[in-house]
Z-matrix of the N, CA and C atoms (Angstrom, degrees):
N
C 1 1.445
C 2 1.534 1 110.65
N 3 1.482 2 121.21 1 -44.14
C 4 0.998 3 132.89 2 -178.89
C 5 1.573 4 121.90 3 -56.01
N 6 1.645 5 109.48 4 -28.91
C 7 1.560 6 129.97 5 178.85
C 8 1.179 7 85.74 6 -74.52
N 9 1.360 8 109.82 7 -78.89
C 10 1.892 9 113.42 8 -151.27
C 11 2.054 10 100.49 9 -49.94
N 12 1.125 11 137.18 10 -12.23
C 13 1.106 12 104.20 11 -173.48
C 14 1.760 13 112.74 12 -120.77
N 15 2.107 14 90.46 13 1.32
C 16 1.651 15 91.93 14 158.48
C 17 1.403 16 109.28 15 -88.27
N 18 1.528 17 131.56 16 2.92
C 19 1.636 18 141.67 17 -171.65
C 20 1.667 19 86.10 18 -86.44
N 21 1.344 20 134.49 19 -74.69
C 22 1.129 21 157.90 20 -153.34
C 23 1.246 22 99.54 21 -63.78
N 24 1.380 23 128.13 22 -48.96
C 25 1.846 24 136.07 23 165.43
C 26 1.417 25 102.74 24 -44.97
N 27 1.295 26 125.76 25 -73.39
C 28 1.563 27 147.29 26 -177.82
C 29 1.398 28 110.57 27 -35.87
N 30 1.738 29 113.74 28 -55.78
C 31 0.941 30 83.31 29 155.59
C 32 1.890 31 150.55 30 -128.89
N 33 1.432 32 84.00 31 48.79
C 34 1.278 33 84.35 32 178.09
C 35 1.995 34 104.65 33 -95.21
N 36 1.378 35 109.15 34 14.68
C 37 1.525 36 117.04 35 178.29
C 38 1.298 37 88.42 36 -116.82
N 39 1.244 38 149.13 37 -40.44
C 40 1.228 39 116.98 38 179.40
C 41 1.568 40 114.62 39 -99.59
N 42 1.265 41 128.69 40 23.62
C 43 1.714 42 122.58 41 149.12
C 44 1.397 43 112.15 42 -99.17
N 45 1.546 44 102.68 43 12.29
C 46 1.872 45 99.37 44 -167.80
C 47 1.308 46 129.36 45 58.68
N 48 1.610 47 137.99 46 33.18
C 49 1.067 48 111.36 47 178.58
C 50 1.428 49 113.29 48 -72.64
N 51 1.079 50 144.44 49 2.62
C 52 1.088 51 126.63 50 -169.92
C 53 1.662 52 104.98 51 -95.88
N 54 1.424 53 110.10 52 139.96
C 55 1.645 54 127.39 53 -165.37
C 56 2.284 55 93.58 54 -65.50
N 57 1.322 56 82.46 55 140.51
C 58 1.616 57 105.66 56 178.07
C 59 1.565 58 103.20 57 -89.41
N 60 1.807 59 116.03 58 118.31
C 61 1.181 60 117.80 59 -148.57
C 62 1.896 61 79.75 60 -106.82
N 63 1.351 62 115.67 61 135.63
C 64 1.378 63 133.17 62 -152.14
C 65 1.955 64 83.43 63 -141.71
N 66 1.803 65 92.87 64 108.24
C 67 1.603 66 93.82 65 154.66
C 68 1.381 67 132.64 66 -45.61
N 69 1.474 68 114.93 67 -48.33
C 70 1.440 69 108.63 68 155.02
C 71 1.353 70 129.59 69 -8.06
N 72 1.988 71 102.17 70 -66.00
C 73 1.468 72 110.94 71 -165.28
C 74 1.290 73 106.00 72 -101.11
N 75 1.275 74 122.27 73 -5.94
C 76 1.682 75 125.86 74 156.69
C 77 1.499 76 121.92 75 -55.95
N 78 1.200 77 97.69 76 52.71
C 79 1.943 78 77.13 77 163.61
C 80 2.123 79 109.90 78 97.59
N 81 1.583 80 88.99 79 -25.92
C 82 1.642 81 91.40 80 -159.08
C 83 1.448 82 86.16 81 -93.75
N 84 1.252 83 103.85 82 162.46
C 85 1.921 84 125.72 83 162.75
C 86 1.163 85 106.33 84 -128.40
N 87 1.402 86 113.19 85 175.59
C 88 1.023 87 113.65 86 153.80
C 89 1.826 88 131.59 87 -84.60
N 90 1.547 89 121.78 88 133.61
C 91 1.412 90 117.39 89 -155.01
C 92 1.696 91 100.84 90 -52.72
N 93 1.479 92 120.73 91 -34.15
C 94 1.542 93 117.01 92 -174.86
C 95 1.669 94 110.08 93 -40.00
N 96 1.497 95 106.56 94 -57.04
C 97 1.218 96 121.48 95 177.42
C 98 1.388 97 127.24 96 -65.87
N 99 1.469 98 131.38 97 -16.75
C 100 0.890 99 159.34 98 160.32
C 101 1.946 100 111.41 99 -26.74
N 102 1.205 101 131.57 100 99.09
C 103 1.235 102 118.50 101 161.53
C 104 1.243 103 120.46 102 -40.85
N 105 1.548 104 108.38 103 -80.23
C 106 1.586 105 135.51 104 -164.20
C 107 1.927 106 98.96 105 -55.76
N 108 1.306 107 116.81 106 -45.29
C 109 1.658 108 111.54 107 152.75
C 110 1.092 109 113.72 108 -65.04
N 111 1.121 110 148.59 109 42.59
C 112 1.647 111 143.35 110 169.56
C 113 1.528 112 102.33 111 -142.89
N 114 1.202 113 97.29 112 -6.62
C 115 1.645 114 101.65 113 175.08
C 116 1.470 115 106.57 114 -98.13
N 117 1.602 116 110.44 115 -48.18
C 118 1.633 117 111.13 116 -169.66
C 119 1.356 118 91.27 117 -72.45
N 120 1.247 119 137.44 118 -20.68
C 121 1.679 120 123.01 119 -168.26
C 122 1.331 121 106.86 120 -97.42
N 123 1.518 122 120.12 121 3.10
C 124 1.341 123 117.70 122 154.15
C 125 1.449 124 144.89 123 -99.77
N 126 1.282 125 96.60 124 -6.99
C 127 1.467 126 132.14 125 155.76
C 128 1.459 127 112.88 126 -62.07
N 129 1.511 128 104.95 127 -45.75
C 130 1.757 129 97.79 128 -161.57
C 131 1.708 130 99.30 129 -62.21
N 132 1.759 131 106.75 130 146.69
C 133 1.356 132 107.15 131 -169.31
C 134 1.694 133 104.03 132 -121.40
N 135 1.482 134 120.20 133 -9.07
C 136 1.424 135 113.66 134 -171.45
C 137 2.245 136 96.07 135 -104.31
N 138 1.220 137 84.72 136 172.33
C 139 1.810 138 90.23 137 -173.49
C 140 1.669 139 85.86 138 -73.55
N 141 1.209 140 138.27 139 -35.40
C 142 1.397 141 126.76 140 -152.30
C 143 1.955 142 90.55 141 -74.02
N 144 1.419 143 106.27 142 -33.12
C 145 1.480 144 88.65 143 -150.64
C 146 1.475 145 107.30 144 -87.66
N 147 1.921 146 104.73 145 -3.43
C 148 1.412 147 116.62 146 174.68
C 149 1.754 148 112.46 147 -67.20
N 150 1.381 149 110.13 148 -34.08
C 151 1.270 150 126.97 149 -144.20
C 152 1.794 151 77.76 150 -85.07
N 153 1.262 152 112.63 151 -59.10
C 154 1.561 153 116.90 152 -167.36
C 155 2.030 154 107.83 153 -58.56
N 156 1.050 155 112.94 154 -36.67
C 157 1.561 156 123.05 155 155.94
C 158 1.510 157 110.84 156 -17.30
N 159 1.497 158 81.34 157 -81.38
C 160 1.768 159 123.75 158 -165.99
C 161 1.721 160 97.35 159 -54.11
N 162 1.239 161 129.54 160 -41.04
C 163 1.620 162 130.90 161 179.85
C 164 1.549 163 97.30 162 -85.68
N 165 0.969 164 147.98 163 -29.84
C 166 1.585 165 125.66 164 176.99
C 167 1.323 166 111.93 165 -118.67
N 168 1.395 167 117.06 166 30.85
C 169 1.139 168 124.60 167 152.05
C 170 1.814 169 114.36 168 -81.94
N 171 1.511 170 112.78 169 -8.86
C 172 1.059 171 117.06 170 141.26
C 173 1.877 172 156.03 171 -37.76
N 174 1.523 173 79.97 172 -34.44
C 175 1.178 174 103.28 173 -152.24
C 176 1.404 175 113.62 174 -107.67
N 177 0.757 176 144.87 175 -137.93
C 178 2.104 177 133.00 176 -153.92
C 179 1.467 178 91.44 177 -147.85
N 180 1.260 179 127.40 178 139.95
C 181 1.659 180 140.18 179 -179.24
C 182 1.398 181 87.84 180 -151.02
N 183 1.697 182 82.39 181 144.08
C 184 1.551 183 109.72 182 161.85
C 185 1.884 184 118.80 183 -92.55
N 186 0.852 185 102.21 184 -138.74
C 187 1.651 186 110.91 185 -152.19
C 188 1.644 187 83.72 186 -84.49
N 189 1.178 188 114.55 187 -42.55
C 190 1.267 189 101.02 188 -170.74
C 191 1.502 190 126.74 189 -85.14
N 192 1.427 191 92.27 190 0.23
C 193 1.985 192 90.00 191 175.29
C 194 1.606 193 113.30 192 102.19
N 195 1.244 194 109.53 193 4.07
C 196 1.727 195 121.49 194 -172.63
C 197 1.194 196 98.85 195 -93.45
N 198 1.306 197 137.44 196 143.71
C 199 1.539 198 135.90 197 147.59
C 200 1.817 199 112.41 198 -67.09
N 201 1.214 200 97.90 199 133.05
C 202 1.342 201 91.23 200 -173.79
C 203 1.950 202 95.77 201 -137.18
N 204 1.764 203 106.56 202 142.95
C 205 1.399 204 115.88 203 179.70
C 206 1.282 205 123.11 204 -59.21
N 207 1.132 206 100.64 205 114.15
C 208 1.513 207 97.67 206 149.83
C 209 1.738 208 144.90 207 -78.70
N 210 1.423 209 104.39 208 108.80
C 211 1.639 210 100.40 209 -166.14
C 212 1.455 211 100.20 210 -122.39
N 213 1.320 212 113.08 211 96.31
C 214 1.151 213 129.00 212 170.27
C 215 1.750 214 127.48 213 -134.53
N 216 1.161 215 117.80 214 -16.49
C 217 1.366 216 125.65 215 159.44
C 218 1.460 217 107.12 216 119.97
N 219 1.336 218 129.27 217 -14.89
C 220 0.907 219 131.49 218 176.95
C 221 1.311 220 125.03 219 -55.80
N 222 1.619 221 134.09 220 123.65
C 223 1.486 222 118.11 221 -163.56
C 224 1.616 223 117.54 222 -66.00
N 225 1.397 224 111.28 223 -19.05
C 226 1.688 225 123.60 224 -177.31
C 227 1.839 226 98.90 225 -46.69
N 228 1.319 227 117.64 226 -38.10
C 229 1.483 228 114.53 227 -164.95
C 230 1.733 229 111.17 228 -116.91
N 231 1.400 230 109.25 229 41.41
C 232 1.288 231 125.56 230 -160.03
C 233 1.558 232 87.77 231 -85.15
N 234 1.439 233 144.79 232 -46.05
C 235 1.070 234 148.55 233 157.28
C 236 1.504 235 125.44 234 -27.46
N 237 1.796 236 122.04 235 -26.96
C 238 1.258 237 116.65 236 -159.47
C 239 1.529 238 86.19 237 -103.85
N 240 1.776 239 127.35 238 -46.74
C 241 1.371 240 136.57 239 -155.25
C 242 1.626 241 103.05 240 -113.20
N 243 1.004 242 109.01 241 -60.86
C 244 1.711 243 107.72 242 -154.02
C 245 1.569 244 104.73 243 -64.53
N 246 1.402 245 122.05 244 -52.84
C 247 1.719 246 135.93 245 179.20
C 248 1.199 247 98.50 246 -19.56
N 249 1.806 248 96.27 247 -73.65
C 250 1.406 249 113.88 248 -146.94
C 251 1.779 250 106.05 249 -77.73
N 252 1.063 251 109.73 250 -32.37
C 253 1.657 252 108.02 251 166.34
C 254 1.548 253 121.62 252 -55.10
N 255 1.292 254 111.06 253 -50.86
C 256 1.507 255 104.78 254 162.23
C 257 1.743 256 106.32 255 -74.05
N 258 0.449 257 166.08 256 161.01
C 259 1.342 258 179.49 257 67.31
C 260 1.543 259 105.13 258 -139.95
N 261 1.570 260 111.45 259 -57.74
C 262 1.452 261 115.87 260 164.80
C 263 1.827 262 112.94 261 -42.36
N 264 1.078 263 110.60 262 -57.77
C 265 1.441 264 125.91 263 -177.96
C 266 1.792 265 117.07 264 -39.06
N 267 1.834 266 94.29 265 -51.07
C 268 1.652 267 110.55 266 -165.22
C 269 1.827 268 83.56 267 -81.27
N 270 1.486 269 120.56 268 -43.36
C 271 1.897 270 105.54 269 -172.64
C 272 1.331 271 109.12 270 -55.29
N 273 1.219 272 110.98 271 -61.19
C 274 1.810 273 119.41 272 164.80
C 275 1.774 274 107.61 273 -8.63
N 276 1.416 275 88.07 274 -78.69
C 277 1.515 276 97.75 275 -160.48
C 278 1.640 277 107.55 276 -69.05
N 279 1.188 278 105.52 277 -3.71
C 280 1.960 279 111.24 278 -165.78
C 281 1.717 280 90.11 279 -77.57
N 282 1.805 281 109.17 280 -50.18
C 283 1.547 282 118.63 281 -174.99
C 284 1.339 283 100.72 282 -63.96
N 285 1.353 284 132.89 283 -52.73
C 286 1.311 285 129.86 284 -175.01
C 287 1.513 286 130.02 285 -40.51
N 288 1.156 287 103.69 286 -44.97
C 289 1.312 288 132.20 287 -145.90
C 290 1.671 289 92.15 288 -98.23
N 291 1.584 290 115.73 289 -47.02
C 292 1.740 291 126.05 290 158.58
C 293 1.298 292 102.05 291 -39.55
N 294 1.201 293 121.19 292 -66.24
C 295 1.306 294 111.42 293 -142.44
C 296 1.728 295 101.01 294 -85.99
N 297 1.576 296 128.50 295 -36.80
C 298 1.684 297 120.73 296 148.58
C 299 1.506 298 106.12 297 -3.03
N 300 1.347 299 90.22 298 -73.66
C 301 1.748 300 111.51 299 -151.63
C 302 1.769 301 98.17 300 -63.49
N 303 1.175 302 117.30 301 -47.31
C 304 1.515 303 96.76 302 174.33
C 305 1.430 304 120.00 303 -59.15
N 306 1.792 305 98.62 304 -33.83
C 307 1.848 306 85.48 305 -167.95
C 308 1.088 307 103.07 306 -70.72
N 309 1.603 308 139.94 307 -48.96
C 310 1.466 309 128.80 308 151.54
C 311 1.323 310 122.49 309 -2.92
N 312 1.328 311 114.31 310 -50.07
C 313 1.540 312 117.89 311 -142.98
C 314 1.885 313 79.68 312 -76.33
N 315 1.413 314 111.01 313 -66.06
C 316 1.096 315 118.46 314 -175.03
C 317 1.185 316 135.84 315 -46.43
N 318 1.423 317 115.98 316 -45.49
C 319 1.280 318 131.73 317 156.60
C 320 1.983 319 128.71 318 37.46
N 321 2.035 320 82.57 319 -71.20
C 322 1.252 321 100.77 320 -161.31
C 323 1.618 322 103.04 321 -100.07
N 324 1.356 323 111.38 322 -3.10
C 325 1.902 324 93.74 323 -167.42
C 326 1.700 325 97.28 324 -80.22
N 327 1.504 326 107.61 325 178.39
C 328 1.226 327 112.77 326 169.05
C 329 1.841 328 120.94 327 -73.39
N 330 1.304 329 85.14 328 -2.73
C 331 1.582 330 80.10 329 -169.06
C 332 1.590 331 106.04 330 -133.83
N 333 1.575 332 102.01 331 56.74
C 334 1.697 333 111.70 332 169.59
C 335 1.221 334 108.15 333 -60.70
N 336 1.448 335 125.28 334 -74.25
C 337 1.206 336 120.54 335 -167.43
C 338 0.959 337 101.52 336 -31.62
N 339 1.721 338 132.07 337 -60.84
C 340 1.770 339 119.39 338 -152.63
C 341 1.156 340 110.54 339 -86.60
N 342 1.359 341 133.11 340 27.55
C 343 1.504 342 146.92 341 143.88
C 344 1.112 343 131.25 342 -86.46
N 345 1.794 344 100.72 343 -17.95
C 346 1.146 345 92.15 344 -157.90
C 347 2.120 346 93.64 345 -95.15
N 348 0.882 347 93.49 346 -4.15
C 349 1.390 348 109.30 347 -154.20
C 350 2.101 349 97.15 348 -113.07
N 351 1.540 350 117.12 349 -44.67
C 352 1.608 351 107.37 350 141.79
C 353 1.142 352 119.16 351 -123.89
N 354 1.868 353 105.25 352 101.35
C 355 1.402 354 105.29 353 157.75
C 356 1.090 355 150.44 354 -17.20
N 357 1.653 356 131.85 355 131.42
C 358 1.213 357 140.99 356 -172.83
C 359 1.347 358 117.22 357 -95.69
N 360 1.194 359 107.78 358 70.85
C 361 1.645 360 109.74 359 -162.94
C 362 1.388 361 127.23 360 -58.70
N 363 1.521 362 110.97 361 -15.20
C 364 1.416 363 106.00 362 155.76
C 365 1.819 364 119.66 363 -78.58
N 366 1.029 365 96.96 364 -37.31
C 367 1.686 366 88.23 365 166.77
C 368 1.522 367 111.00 366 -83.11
N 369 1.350 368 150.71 367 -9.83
C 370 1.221 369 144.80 368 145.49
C 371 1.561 370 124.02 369 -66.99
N 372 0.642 371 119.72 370 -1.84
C 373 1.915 372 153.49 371 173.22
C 374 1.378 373 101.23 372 -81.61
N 375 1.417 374 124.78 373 -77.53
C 376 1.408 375 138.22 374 163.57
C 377 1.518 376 107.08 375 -35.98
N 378 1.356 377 114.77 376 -72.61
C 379 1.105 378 116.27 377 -173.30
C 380 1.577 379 126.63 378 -52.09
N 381 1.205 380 105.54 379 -18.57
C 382 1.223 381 131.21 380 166.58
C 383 1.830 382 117.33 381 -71.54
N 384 1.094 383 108.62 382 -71.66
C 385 1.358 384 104.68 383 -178.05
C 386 1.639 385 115.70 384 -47.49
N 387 1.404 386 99.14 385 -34.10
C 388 1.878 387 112.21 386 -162.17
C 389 1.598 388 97.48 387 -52.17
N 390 1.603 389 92.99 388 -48.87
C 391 1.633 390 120.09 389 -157.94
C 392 1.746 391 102.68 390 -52.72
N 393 1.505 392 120.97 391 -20.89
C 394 1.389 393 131.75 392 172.81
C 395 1.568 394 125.09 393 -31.53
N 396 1.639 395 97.72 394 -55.34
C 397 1.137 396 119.06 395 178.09
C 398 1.727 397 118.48 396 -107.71
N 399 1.244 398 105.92 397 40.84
C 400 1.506 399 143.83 398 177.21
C 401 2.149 400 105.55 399 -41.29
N 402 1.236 401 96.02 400 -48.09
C 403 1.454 402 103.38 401 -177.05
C 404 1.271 403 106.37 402 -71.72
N 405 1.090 404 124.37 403 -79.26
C 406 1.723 405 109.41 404 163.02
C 407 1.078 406 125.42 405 -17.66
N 408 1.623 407 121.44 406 -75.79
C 409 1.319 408 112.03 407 -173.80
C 410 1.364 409 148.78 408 -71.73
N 411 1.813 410 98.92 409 8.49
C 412 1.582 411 137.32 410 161.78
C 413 1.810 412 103.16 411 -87.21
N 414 1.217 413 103.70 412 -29.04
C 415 1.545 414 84.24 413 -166.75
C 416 1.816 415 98.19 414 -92.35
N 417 1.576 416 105.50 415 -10.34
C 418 1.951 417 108.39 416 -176.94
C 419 1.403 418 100.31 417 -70.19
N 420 1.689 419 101.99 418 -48.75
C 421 1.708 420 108.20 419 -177.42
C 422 1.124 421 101.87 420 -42.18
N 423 1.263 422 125.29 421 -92.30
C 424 1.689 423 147.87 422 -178.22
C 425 1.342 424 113.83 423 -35.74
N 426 1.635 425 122.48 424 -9.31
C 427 1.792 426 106.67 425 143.24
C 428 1.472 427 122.04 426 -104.45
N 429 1.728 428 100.48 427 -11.17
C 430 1.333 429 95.67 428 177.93
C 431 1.585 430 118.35 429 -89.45
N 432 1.432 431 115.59 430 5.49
C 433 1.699 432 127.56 431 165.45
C 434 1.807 433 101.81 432 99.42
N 435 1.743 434 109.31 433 -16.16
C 436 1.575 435 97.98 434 -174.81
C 437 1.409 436 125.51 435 -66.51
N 438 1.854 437 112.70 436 -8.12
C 439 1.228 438 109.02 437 -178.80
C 440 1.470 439 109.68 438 -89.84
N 441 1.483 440 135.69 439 -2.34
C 442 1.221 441 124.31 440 -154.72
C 443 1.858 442 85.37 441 -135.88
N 444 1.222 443 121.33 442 160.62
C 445 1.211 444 134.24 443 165.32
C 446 1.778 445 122.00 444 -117.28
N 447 1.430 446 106.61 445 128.98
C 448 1.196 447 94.72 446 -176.26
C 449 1.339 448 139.31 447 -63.17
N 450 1.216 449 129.92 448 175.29
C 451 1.258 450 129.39 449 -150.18
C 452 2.046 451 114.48 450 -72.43
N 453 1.443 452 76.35 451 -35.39
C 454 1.544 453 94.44 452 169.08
C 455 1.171 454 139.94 453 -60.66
N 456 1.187 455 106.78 454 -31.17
C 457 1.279 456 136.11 455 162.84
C 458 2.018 457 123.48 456 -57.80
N 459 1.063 458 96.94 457 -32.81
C 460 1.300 459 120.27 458 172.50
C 461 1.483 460 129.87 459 -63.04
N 462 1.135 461 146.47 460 105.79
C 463 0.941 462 152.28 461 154.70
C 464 1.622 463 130.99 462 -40.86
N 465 1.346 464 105.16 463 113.08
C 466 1.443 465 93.16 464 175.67
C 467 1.263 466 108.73 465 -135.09
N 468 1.296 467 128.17 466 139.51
C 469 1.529 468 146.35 467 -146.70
C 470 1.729 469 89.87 468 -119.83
N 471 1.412 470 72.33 469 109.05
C 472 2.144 471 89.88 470 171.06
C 473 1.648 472 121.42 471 -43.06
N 474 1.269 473 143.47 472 122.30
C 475 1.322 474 142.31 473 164.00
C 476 1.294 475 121.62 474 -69.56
């Protein structure tokens, strides 16, 4: 009994009957259609807050009239999640990758510390622009071995 109804489980997960739950049909609308958004977008009283209306009236609301994200992978909503995550991702790494390059830069003078502490804004300037093309020059390091240190090199503290 116990076979036949883990056989019968098995496969009722692998023919899929069970319905594919789609944010769309969860709960969300679209904000156009939206009551409770047809109220807050009639309220808004300045051109800025009309204009901001008018752009997430695009976008998917729940019961209460809010636009709310969709993060599900689908490219249709690549605008609300994916954009802005890489973009966050590449600024990240733009500062990161700046500020490497200064401590590099600095490294060797006698007077790191007091660089490090008042900036050299013409060499942080530099370090800055370089840092632009940040993805490249993480992915040159990382085949040419300068971003990683070998294993040997490493310290490991006995347990």
């Amino acid at each position: 009994m116990r076979r036949l109804f883990a056989v019968l489980i098995s496969a009722l997960l692998i023919f899929g009957f069970a319905p594919v739950a789609k944010a769309d049909v969860a709960g969300l609308t679209p904000c156009a259609e939206s009551a409770r958004f047809q109220q807050r977008a009639a309220a808004a009283t300045t051109d800025q807050a009309k204009a901001r209306f008018a752009m997430y009236s695009q976008a998917s609301c729940g019961a209460d009239g809010l636009p709310h994200l969709i993060v599900d992978g689908r490219l249709s909503h690549a605008g609300d999640f994916i954009i802005p995550g890489i973009a966050f991702l590449y600024i990240a790494g733009c500062i990161g990758w700046a500020g490497r390059n200064y401590l590099m830069a600095i490294r060797g003078d006698k007077d790191a510390t007091m660089k490090e502490i008042q900036i050299d804004l013409s060499l942080a300037f530099k370090s800055t622009l370089a840092a632009a093309t940040w993805p490249i020059a993480a992915f040159g390091a990382l085949t040419s071995g300068k971003l990683t240190e070998s294993d040997d090199k490493i310290t490991v503290s006995p347990r």
